[in-house]
N, C-alpha and C positions, 0 to 999 in steps of 0.2 A: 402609569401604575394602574394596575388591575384591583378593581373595589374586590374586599374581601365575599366572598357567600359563603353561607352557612350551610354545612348541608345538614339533613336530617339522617334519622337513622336508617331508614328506608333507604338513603341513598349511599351510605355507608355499607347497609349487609350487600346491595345491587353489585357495588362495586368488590366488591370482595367473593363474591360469588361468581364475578366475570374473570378476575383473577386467577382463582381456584379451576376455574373449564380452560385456562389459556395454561395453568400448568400440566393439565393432563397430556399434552402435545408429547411425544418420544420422538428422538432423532433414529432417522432407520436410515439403511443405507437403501431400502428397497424403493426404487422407484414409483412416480406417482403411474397409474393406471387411469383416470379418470379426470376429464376437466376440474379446475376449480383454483383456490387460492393457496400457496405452502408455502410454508418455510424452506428457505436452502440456505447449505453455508458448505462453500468450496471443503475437498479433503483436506487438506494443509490447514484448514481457516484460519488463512491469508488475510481475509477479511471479514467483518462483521457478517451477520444472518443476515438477511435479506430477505423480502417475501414478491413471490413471483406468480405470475398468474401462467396455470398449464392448461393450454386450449384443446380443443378436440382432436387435433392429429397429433398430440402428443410434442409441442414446442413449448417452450417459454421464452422472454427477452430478458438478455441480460438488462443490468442497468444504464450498460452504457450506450443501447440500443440493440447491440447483435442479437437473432435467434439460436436458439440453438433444440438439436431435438434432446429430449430428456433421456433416451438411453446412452446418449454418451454424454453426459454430464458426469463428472467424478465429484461426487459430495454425500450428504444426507439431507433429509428431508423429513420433514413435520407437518404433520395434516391430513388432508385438505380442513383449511380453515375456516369457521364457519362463522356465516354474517352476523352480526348484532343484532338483535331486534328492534323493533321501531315500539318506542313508547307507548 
């Protein structure tokens, strides 16, 4: 069992404010353009979201290893997702 922490109210509004930038995300069906990290969830969503990282020549890997290039992926997509900052 994990000791309780208190947190403070600084670390309440942080978090709430990282929330609020993580809702701003819209699902587009337009694909990414540009490296970085996104959101994808199959057209059917068959399955949960998932966050995939899109390299420079325009691939991501599924989860289960496979690549694939992003013009022929059938889904939507959110982002590119942007890093947390360091305390």
């Amino acid at each position: 069992m994990q000791p309780h922490v208190e947190q403070t109210v600084t670390d309440r509004v942080g978090k709430h404010e990282r929330i609020e930038e993580m809702a701003g995300y819209q699902w587009t069906l337009d694909k990414p353009r540009v490296a970085g990290w996104y959101w994808f969830r199959g057209a059917a969503h068959e399955a949960d979201p998932f966050i995939v990282e899109v390299d420079q020549v325009g691939q991501f890997q599924w989860p289960d290893g496979g690549y694939q290039e992003v013009a022929l992926a059938k889904g939507e997509w959110a982002g590119p997702i942007q890093l947390p900052e360091d305390d």
